[in-house]
Every structure is written in C-alpha cells, then in structure tokens.
LUMLUM-848005 format. One record per residue (C-alpha): residue number from 0; x, z, y. Coordinates in steps of 0.02 Angstrom, whole numbers. Each point is the difference from the previous one (the first is absolute). Last residue first. Layout:
REM LUMLUM-848005
@seq: NUM&u: X&w: Z&v: Y
...
This chain:
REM LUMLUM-848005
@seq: 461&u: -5358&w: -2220&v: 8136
@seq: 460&u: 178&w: -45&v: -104
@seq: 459&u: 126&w: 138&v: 33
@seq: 458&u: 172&w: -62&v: 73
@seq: 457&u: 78&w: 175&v: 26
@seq: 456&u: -57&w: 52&v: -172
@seq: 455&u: -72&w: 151&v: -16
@seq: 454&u: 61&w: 170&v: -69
@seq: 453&u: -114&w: 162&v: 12
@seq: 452&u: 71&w: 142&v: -8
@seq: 451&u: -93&w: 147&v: -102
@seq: 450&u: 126&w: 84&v: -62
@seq: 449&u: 55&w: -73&v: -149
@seq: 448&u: -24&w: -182&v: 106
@seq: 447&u: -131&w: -106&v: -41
@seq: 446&u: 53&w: -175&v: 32
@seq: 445&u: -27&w: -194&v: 68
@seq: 444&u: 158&w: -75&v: 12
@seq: 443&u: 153&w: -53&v: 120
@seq: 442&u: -30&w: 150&v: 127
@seq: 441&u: -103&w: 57&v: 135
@seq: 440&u: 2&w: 193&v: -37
@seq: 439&u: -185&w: 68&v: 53
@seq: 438&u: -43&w: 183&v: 3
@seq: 437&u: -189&w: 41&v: -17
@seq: 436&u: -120&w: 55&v: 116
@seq: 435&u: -117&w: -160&v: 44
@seq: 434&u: 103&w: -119&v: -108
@seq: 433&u: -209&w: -37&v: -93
@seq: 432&u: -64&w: -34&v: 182
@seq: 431&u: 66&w: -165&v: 7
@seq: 430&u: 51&w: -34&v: 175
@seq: 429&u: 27&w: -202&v: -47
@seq: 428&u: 69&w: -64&v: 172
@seq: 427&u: 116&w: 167&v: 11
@seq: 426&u: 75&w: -32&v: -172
@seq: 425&u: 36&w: -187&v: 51
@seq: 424&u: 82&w: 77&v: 160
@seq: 423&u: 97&w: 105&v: -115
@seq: 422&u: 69&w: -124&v: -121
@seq: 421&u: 30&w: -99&v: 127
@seq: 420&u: 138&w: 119&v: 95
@seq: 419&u: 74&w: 50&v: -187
@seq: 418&u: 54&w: -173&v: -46
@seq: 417&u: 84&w: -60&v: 151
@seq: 416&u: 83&w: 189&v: 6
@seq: 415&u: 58&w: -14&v: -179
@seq: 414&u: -67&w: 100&v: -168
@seq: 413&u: 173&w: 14&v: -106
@seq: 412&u: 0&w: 178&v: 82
@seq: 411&u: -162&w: 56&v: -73
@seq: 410&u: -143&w: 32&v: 136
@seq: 409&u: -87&w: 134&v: 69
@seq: 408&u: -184&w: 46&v: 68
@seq: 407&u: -62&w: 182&v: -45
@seq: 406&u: -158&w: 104&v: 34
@seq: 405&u: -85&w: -156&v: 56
@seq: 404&u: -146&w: -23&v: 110
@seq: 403&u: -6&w: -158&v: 2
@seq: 402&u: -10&w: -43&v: 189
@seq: 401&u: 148&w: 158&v: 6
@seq: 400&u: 128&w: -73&v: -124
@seq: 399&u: -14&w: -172&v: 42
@seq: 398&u: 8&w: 11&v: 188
@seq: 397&u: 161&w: 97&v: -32
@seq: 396&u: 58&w: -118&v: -124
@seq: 395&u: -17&w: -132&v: 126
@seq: 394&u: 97&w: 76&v: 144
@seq: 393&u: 126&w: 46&v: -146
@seq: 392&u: 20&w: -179&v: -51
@seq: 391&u: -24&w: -73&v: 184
@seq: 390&u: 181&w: 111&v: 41
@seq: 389&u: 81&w: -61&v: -167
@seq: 388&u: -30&w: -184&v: 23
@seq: 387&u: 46&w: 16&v: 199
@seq: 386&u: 158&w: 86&v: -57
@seq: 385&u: 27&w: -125&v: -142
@seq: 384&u: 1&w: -140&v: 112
@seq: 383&u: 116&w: 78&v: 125
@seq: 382&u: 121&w: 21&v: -150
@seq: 381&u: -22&w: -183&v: -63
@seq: 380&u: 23&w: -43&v: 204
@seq: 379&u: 158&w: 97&v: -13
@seq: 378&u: 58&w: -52&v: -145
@seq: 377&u: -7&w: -196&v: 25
@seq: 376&u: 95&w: 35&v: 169
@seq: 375&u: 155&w: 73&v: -88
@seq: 374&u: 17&w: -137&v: -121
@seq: 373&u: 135&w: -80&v: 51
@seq: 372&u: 104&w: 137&v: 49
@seq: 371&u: -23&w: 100&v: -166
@seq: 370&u: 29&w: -151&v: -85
@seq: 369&u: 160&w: -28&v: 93
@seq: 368&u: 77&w: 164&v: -1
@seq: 367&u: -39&w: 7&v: -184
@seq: 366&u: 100&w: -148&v: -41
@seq: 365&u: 145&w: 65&v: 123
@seq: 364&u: -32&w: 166&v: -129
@seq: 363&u: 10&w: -53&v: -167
@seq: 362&u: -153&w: 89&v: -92
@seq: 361&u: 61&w: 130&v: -118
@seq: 360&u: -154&w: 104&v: 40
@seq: 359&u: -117&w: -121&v: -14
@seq: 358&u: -109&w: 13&v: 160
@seq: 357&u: -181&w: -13&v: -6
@seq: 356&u: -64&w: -8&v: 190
@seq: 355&u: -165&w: 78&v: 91
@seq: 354&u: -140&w: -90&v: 59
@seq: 353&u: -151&w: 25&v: -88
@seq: 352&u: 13&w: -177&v: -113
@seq: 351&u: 186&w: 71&v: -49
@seq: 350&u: 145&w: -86&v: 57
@seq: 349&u: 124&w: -72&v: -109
@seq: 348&u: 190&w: 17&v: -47
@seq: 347&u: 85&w: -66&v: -154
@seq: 346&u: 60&w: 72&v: -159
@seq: 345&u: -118&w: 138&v: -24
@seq: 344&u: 32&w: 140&v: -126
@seq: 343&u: 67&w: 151&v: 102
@seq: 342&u: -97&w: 0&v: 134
@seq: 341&u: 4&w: 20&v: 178
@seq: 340&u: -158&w: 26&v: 98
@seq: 339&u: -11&w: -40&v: 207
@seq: 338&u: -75&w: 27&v: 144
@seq: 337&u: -40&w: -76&v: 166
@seq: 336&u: -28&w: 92&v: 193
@seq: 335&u: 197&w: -24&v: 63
@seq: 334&u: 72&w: -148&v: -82
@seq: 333&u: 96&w: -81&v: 160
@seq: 332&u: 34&w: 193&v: 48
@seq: 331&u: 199&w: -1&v: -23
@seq: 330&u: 15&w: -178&v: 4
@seq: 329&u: 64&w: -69&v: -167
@seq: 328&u: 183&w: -103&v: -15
@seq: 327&u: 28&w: 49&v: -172
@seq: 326&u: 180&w: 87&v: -44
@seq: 325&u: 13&w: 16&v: -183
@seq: 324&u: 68&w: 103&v: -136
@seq: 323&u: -114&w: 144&v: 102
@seq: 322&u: -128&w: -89&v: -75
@seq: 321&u: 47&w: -12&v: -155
@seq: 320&u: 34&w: 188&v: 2
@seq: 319&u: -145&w: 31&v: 70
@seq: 318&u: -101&w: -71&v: -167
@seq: 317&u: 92&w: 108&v: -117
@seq: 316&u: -57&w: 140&v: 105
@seq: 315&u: -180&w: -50&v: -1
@seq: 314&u: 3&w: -34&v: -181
@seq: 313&u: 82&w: 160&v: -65
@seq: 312&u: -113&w: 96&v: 119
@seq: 311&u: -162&w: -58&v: -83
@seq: 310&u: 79&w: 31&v: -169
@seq: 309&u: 10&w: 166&v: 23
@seq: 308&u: -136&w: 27&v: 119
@seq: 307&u: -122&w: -56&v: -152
@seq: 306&u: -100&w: -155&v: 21
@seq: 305&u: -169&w: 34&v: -71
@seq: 304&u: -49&w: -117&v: -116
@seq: 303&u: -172&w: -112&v: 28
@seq: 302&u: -142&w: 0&v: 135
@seq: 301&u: 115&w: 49&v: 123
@seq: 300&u: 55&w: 92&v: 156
@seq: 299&u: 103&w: -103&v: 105
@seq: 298&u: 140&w: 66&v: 72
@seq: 297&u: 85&w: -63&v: 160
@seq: 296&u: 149&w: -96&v: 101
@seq: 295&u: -47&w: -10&v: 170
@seq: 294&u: 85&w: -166&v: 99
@seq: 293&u: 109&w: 56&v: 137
@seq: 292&u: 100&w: -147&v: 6
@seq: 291&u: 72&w: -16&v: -161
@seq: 290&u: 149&w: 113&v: 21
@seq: 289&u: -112&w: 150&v: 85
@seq: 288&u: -110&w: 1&v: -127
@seq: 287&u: 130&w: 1&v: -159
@seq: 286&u: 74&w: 150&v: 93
@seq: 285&u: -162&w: 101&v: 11
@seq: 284&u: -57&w: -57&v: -172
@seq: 283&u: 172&w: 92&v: -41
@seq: 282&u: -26&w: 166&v: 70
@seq: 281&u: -155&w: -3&v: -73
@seq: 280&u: 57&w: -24&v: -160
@seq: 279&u: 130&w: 139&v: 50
@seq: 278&u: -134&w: 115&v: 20
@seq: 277&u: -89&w: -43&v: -146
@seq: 276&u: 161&w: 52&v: -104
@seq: 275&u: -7&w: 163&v: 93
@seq: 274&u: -185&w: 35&v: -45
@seq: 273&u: 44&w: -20&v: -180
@seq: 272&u: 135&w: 110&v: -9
@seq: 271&u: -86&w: 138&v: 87
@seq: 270&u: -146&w: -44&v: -117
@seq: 269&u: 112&w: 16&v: -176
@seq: 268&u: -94&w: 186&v: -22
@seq: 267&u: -168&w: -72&v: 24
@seq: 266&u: 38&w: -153&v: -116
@seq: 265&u: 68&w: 126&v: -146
@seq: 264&u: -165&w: 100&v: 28
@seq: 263&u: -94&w: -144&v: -36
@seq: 262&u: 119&w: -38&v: -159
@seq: 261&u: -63&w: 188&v: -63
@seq: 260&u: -177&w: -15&v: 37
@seq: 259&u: -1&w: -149&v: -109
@seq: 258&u: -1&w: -217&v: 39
@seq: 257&u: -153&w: -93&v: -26
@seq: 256&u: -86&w: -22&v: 144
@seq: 255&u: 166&w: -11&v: 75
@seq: 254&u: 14&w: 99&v: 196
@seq: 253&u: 62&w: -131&v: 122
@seq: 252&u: 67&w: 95&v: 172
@seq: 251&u: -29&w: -111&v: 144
@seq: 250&u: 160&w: -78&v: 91
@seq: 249&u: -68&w: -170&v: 18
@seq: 248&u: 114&w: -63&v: -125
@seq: 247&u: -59&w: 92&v: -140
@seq: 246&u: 45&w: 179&v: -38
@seq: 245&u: 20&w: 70&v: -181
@seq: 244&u: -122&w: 23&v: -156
@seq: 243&u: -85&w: -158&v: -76
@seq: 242&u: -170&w: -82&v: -45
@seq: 241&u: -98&w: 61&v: 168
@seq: 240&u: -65&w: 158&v: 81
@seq: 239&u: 83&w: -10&v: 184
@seq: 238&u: 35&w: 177&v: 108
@seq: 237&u: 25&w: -70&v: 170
@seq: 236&u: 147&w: 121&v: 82
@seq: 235&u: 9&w: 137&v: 143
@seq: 234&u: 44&w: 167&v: -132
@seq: 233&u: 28&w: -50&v: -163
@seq: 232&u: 150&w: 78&v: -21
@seq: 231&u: -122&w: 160&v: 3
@seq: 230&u: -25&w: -49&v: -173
@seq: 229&u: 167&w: 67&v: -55
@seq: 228&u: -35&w: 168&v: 33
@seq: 227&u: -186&w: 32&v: -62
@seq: 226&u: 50&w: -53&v: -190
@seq: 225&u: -125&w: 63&v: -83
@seq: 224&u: -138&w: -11&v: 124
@seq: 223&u: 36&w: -151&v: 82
@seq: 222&u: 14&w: -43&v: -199
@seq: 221&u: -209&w: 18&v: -2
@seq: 220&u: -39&w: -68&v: 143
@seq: 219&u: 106&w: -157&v: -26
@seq: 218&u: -129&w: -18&v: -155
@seq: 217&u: -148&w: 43&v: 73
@seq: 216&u: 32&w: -157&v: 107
@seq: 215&u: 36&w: -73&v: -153
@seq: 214&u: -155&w: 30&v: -91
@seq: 213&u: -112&w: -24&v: 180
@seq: 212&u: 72&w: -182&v: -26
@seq: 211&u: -76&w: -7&v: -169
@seq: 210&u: -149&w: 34&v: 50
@seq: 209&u: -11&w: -71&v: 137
@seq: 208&u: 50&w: -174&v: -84
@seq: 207&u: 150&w: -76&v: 0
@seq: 206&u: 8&w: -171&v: 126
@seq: 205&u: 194&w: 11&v: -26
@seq: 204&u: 116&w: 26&v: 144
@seq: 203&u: -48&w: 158&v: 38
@seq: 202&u: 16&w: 112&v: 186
@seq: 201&u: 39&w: 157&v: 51
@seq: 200&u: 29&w: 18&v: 190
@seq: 199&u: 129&w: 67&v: 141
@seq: 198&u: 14&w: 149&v: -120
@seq: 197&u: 22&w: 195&v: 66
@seq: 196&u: 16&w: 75&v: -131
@seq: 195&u: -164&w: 122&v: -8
@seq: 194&u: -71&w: -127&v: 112
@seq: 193&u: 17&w: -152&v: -90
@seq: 192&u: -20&w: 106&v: -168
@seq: 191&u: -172&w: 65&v: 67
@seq: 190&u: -83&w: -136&v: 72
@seq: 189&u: 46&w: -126&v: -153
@seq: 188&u: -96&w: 140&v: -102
@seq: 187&u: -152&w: -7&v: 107
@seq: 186&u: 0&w: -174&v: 7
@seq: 185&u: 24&w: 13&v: -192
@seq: 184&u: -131&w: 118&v: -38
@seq: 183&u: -116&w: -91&v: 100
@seq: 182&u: 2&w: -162&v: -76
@seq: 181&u: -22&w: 108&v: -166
@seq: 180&u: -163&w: 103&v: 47
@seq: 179&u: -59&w: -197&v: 64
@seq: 178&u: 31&w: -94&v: -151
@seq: 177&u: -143&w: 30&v: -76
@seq: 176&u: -106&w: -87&v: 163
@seq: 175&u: 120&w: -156&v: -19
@seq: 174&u: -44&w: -13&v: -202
@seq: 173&u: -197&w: 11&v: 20
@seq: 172&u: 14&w: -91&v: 176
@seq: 171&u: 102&w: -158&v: -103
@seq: 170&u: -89&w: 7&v: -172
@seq: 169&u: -157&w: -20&v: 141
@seq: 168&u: 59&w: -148&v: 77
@seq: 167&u: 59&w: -95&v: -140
@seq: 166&u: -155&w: -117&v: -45
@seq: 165&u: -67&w: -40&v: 185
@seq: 164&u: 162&w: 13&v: 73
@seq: 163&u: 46&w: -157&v: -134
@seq: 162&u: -165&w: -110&v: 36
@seq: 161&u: 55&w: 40&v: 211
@seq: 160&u: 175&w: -37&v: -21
@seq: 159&u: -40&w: -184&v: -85
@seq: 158&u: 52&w: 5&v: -192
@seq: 157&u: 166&w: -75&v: -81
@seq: 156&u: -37&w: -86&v: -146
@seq: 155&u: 114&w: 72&v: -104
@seq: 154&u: 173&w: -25&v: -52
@seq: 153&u: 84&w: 73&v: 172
@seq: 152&u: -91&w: 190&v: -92
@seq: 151&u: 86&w: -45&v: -182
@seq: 150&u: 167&w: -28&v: 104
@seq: 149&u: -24&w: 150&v: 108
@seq: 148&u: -22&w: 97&v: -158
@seq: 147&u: 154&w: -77&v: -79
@seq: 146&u: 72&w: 62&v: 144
@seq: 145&u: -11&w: 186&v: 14
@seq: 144&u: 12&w: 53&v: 166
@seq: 143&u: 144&w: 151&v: 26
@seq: 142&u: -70&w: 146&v: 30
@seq: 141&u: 152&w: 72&v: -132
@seq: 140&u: -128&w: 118&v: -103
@seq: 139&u: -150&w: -125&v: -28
@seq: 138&u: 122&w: -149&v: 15
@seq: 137&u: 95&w: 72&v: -160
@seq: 136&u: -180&w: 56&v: -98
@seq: 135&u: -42&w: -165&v: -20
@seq: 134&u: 168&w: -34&v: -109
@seq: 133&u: 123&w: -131&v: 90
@seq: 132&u: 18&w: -178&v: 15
@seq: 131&u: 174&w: -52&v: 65
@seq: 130&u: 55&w: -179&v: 66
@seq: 129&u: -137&w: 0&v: 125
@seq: 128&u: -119&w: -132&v: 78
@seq: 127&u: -140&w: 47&v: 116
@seq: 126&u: 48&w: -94&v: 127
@seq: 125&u: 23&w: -159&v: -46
@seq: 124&u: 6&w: -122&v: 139
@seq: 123&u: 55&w: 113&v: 124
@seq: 122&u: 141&w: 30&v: -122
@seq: 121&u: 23&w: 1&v: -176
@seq: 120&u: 9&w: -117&v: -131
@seq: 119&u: 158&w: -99&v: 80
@seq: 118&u: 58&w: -135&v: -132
@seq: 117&u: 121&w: 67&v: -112
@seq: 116&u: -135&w: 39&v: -153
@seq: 115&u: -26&w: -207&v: -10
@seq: 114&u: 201&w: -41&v: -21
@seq: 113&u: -7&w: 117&v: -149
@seq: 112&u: 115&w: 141&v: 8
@seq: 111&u: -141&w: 139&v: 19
@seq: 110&u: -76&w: -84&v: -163
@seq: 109&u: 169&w: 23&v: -86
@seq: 108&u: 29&w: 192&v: 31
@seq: 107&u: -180&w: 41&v: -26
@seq: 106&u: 6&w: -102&v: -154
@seq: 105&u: 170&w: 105&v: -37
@seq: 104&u: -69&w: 161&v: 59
@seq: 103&u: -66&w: 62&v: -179
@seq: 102&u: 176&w: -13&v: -97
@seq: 101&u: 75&w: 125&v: 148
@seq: 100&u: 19&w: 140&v: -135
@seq: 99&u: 52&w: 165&v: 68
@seq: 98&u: 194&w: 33&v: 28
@seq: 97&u: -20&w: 124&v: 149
@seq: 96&u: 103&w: -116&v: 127
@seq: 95&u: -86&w: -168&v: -71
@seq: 94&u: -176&w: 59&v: 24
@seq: 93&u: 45&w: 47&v: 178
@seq: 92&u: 88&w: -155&v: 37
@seq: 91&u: -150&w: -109&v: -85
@seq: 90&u: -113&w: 116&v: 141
@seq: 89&u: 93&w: -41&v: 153
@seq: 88&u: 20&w: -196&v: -55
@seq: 87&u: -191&w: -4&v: -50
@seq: 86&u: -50&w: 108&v: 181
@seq: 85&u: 123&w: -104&v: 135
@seq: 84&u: 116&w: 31&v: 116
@seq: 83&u: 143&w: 81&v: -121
@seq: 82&u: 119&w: 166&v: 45
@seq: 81&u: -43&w: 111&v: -113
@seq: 80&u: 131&w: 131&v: -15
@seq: 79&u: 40&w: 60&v: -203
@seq: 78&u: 54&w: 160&v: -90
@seq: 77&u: -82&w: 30&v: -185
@seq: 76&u: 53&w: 147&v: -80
@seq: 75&u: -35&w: 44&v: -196
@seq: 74&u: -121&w: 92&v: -88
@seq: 73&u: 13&w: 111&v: -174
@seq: 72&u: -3&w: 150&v: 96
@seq: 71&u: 196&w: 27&v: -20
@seq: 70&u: 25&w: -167&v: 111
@seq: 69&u: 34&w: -151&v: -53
@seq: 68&u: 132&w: -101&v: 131
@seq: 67&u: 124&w: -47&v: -129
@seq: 66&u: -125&w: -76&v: -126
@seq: 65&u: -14&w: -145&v: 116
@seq: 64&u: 89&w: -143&v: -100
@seq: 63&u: -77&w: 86&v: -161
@seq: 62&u: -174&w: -82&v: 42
@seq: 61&u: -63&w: 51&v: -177
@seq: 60&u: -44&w: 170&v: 27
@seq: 59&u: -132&w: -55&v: 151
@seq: 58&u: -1&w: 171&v: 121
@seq: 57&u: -130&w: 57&v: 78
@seq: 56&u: 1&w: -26&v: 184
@seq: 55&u: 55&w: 119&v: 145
@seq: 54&u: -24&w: -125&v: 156
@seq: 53&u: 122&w: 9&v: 162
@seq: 52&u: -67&w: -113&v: 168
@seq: 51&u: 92&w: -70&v: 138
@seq: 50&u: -105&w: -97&v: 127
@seq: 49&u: 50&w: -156&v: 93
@seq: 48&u: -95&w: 0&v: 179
@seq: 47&u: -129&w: -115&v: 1
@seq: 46&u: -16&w: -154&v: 108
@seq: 45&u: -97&w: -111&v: 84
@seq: 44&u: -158&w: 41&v: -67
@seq: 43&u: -152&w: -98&v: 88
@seq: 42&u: -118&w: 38&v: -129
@seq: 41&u: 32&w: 154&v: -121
@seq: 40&u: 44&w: -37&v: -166
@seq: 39&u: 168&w: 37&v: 6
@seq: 38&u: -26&w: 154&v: 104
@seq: 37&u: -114&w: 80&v: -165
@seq: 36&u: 142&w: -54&v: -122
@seq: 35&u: 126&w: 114&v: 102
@seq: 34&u: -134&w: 136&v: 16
@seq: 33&u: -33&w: 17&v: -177
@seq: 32&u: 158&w: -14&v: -59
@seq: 31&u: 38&w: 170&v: 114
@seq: 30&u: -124&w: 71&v: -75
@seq: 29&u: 58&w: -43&v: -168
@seq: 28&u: 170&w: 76&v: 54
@seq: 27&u: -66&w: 157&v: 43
@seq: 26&u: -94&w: 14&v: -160
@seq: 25&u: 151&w: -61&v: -92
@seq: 24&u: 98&w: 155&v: 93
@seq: 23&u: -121&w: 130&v: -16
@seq: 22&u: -15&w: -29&v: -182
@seq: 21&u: 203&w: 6&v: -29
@seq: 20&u: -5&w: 179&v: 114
@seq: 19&u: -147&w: 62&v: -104
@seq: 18&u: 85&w: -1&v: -189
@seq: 17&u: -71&w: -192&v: -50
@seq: 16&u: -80&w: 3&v: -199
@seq: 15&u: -183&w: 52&v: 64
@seq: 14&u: 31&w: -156&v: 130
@seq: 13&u: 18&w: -131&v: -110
@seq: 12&u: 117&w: -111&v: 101
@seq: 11&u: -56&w: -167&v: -74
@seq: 10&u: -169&w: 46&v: 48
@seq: 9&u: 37&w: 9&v: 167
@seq: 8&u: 102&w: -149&v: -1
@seq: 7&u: -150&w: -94&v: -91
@seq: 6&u: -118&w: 54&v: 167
@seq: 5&u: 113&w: -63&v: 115
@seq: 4&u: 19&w: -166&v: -89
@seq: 3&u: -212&w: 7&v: -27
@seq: 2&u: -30&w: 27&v: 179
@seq: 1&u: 115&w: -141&v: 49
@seq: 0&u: -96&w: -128&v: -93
C-alpha cells in the first residue's frame, strides 16, 4: 500500500519538469517517507520521531484555494510533519497534504475501524504480520525479511531438519563459498577504516547482506577521501549503519542508509555538539543513580527504532526533574547491582523477565520508590537467572560449534537463552554431517540466506 503512495508522489512530481533543486527535495523527502512508514511497521515500536517532509507536486488548476503557493515550474509546495502512530492514518495525511484522491482508502479506512481489525494481529502470536507489503526487490536491498514469504514458508508443512539439510544444503555451500571474495573484502575494509580512524567498531543494525554492507563501507571510504577533515571527528566512536543519521543513546555515531554524502558530512561536522549532549546524558544517568539508590540506568540496543540522543536526553532530564521535585527516603547503595530503562510510552512500571526495570519516565516518584523497593529481590534473582542462562548458552554454543564443525553458529536477537541452549544440545544429539562447514543462524524459519546462511528454526522438528 505504501509503495504505491510513494510511488504516485513521484509520479505526481514529474521529474523531467522539476529544475534539480525541486527533484532533490521530493526525492529527499520520499526517503524520508520511506523510513517513517518503515518504523511503523516495525515490531515493538514505541515511538517515532515526527518527520517534516516538503513535496513539489503538479499543480490541480481547479483547486483555486491553493493557487497562491504555485510555483513558476508549474508545481506548488507542500510543507507537512507527520506525527501519527499508525501506517493508514500516516498515509491518508500524506494523500490529504498533496491533494491526491483518498476515494480508494475508504474500505481500508472502514475495515481498520471495525471492532474485528482492533483486536491485536500481531505479536508472539502473529509474527509475521505487517501493515506494509513492499516490492521483492525492497527486502533484497534493505536486508530486511520479507514477510509474505515467511507467511507462505509458516503455511507449509514444516519439514524435520534433517529432510530440509538434505534438500538445501548444497544452494547453501554453492552461495556461502561465492560469498567468500566479498566476506573478505569487507573484513578487510572494516580493518582499514577502524584503523585508518581510529573506530572503537562498525557495526549494522539491519541483517544487510555483504554485499551490500561492503557498498557502504566503500561508501565512508570514499567521502573519507573527499572530505578528509571532518571525518577525523570520528575518531574513538562506533560507526552504526541503520535507517537514520545522528547519535543514538549509547553514544555511537548512526550513519542513514539512505541519507547523502553531503548530510553525512553535516553529522561529522555537528559531532562536537553531539558528544557534548551525551555528556550531559551521562551526567544525568549519574544523578538519577545516585537518587534512586544507586540503581544503573542503561541503553538497550534494539530490534526496532533507534533512540536518538536528542530525545534520549529530553527524557532523562525531564525525568530528574521529577525527581528532584521529591525527596525519597532511598539508601544510597540499597539498589546497587540492578538496572533500569525509562521510556517514554509506558504508564506503569514493570520488570523485565531478565531482570532489569521499565520505568515510565513521568512516573510519580513515592510510587516509584515503592515499586522499586518492593521488587528489588525479584530482580536480582531474574538477573542471576539470566547470568546462569547466558553463561550455559555460550558453554553450549561452544560445544556446538566445534562437535559440528561449523564455520559459523549465531542467533537472531528475538532467539532467547531458554530457546537457544536446547536448540544446541538437540543439534549435538543429531551431528548431521550435512552443517559440517556451513554457517548456521538459529532463527524463527527454515532459510537460505543471499550468502549462503543458513536459517533454522530454534524449535526444529527431528
């Protein structure tokens, strides 16, 4: 659905009639569309940062209420900042700002309404649900996984590992053994850019492939060359690849996927700035922690939206001042050795299943006190738990790796530690020699990676 809305602006700009400046604007902006309906669809989104966006679009001669903002070109202006939470209310705004028909969307508009279409679809439930269904070619170039394939694959019978090795297993060493000029093309590239500027790491926050992630590696090379002066800024941070340009809350430098040489260079420029705003978020966790107790207040990278430092500071300070509103009777150390989240779209606190706490940010304080109080035993057995979880998980992978002689054992973040330590041992009971060699990603669904991955379910049937 969104595909075709992006696609109808870009034919609605015409872009042999735009002068260069107008087209590089509405292709900026599409991009930017892009991204914001790409977050919405994303599981586990909590938020997404509004986005301003300008389109050049023909103009209709008989709208004269908007005659006043044509431009010589025959196009007028079209200023807007999306600001919704979901994908039909994002995209009816969009259609709405550039005056294009929204006759089509009323039985979209109607069905989402129903009492039926507000029960939750997706979840742990569902997981393959998503509001957006994109070209082929759009999870080929993003790395993203395509879910109507998923879908098609859940549909299925599913077959035991050993049928399924038996019929992938050579697509998978014919693809993994191409991929090897590539794989080491971008170690060696990663290599030289960490040294050359001296990087802590680079990392990506999509599953691209090497391909592509050689691309933007080659990429940063490229305007490290142009611009030599302002990538020495870079010096001592995590370079991330991901959906948007900036620094998350972590302090790493994000570099958009998407984004231009020139709005990189912007972000290398702005780093001073940037590194002094993480400074006073830290300055701030440091005064939140020694309020509540001594309690850690961390990042948590994740599967969905980066949080940018921006807003990441705007809720940690708004949240010291409501503490500082209040005295609480805490003991200086009493929550020494836990952690805790804040968020800005929780109205109550919890505690996660691994131990650490989910704090809304305008949570009242004495009621905070009390949970945190209360429930300060619960965490620390959930984060001895996890501990023991996480140290037999890597003891196991180990033992998996080497008794199967793998070149690669990993897992995707959704894949948890009680899931991930029988997986393994179940591997190791069945020693088929078809893995012998290859690299394994315990996942959700069986799969053929691009490059020669191979994707198994963590719950494979014998």
């Amino acid at each position: 659905m969104s595909l075709r809305i992006i696609l109808l602006l870009w034919n609605c700009q015409s872009k042999r009639s735009l002068c260069n400046s107008l087209q590089e604007v509405n292709e900026n902006s599409l991009k930017r569309l892009n991204g914001y309906l790409e977050n919405l669809q994303k599981p586990g989104t909590r938020s997404v940062q509004p986005t301003k966006l300008t389109f050049y679009v023909r103009e209709i001669k008989d709208k004269e209420d908007i005659q006043k903002d044509i431009l010589p070109h025959g196009f007028r202006s079209v200023s807007f900042t999306l600001q919704t939470k979901d994908v039909l209310t994002t995209v009816m705004d969009v259609l709405k700002s550039c005056s294009l028909s929204t006759e089509h969307m009323k039985g979209l508009k109607a069905s989402s309404e129903s009492p039926k279409s507000r029960q939750p679809v997706a979840g742990h439930g569902n997981p393959f649900y998503r509001p957006i269904k994109w070209d082929k070619s759009y999870y080929s170039f993003t790395g993203f996984r395509d879910p109507e394939q998923e879908l098609e694959q859940a549909k299925k019978v599913e077959p035991t590992l050993s049928l399924w090795l038996r019929n992938h297993e050579k697509e998978a060493t014919k693809k993994q053994n191409a991929s090897v000029p590539q794989r080491e093309e971008l170690k060696r590239l990663k290599k030289e850019l960490c040294q050359k500027f001296a990087l802590e790491d680079i990392r990506w926050q999509r599953s691209w492939g090497v391909t592509h992630r050689c691309c933007q590696l080659q990429s940063l090379s490229r305007l490290s060359q142009q611009n030599p002066e302002a990538v020495l800024n870079l010096r001592g941070h995590t370079i991330i690849f991901t959906d948007q340009s900036g620094m998350n809350a972590s302090g790493h430098v994000m570099l958009g996927t998407m984004d231009v040489h020139h709005q990189w260079t912007k972000l290398f420029v702005s780093l001073p700035s940037y590194r002094s705003l993480h400074q006073q978020t830290e300055w701030l966790k440091e005064r939140i922690s020694h309020v509540l107790g001594g309690i850690q207040v961390i990042d948590i990278e994740r599967l969905g939206p980066v949080q940018p430092i921006e807003e990441h500071f705007s809720i940690l300070n708004t949240f010291h001042k409501r503490l500082l509103a209040r005295r609480l009777a805490l003991h200086p150390r009493s929550l020494q050795g836990l952690a805790m989240t804040l968020e800005n779209d929780r109205s109550s606190p919890s505690l996660h299943e691994m131990g650490h706490f989910i704090i809304p940010a305008t949570c009242e304080p004495s009621r905070l006190q009390t949970f945190l109080q209360s429930m300060a035993w619960e965490a620390r057995q959930r984060i001895k738990h996890r501990n023991q979880l996480q140290a037999e998980e890597e003891e196991v992978l180990l033992h998996c790796l080497e008794g199967l002689a793998l070149r690669n054992l990993s897992k995707e973040p959704s894949v948890r530690h009680n899931q991930m330590i029988p997986c393994c041992r179940r591997l190791l009971e069945v020693r088929s020699p078809l893995m012998e060699g290859l690299r394994v990603e315990v996942s959700h669904f069986y799969s053929v990676m691009q490059d020669g991955d191979l994707c198994i379910p963590w719950d494979w049937k014998g």
